[in-house]
N, C-alpha and C positions, 0 to 999 in steps of 0.2 A: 176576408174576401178571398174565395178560392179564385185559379184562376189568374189572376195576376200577378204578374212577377214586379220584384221591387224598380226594376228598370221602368216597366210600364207607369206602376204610379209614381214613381219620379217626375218621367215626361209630363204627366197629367198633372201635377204639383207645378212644378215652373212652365206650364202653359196655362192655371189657371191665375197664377199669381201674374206673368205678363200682361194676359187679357183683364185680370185687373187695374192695372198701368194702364193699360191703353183705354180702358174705358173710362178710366177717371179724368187721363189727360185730354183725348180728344171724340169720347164717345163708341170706338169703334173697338169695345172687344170681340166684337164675333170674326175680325180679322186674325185672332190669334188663335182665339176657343174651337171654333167650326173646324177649320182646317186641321186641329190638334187632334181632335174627334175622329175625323175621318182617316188620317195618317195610322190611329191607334186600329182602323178596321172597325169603327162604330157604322154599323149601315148610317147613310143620307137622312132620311126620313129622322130616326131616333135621333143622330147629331143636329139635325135642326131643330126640333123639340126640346131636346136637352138645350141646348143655347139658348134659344126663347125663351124657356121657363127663368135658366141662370143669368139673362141681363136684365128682370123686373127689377134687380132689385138698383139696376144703375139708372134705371125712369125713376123709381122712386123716390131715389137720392136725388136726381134733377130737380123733380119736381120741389121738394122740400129748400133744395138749395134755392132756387127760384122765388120761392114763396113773393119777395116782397118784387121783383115785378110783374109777378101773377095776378097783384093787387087791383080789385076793379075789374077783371078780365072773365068774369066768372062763368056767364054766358058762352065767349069762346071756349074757355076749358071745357067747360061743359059738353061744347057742339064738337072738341077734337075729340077728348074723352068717347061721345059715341060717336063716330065715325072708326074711330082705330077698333072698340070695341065690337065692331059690325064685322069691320074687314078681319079683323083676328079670328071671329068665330067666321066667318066666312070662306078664309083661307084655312083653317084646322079641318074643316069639314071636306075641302075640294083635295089637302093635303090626305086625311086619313080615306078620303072616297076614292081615292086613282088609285091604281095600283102604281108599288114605289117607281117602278123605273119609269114612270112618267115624270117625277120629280127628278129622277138623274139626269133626265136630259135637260 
């Protein structure tokens, strides 16, 4: 990785490993990840993108952990499933359409 200095991926190491902590314990690693991002000088735009992509996989694991009282529920899931689905592609599109400094403010 040209570019980066070992300090840099240090920070990026123990800010990815806390916002795993924190998403495991109370959901909220973009409280640690986002802001690590941007401190590093990741433009807004790419450090929301990047977060986004790197917490599916703490839905994921919800879901799975969830499983049994998901039970019967199939319908709802179903009807969150496309609602978030809508709004995600909904919001990537209004995200990638403005230009960024609309999203910095």
């Amino acid at each position: 990785m040209t570019g980066l200095s070992a300090l840099t991926l240090l920070v990026v190491l123990v800010a990815g490993i806390g916002a795993g902590f924190l998403g495991y314990a109370v959901g909220a690693s973009s409280l640690v990840s986002y802001p690590a991002m941007l401190a590093l000088g990741i433009p807004p735009v790419v450090a929301n993108a990047t977060n986004t992509v790197g917490v599916i996989g703490t839905g994921i694991g919800g879901v799975l952990g969830a499983r049994a009282e998901l039970r019967g529920q199939r319908l709802r899931v179903i009807t969150y499933v496309l609602i978030g689905s809508i709004g995600g592609v909904v919001g990537a599109l209004l995200l990638l359409g403005f230009d960024p400094r609309v999203f910095e403010l």
